[in-house]
C-alpha positions, 0 to 999 in steps of 0.5 A: 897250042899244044895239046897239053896246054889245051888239057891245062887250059880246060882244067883251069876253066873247069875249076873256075866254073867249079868254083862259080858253081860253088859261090853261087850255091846259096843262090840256088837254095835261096831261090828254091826257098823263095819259091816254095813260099811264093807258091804256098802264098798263091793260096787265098792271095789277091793278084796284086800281093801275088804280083808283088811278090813276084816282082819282089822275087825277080829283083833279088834273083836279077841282083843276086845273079849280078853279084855272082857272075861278077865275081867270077867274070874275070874277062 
């Protein structure tokens, strides 16, 4: 391959990875939200509602990640 290719090549995964980043934005700010409410629950909370949420927040977090990598997963 020549090194131009290799140029046009890196650009086009560069800008694919830009754009993942991009479409997956929500997700991190979405998660960082889930976050901060789930530590000012941890206040006066039983272990199970902590446990709860937790397991609540790694379902969404396991499905929301899917659904991102699967739009950009062209492999």
């Amino acid at each position: 391959m020549s090194q131009a290719q290799d140029v046009r090549r890196q650009g086009v995964i560069e800008k694919e990875e830009f754009r993942a980043e991009k479409a997956c934005e929500p997700l991190h700010t979405e998660i960082k939200e889930l976050e901060a409410e789930l530590a000012s629950t941890l206040d006066g909370e039983s272990k199970s509602n902590i446990e709860q949420e937790i397991a609540g927040l790694k379902d969404k977090i396991q499905a929301e990640w899917a659904w991102c990598f699967q739009l950009y997963d062209k492999d």
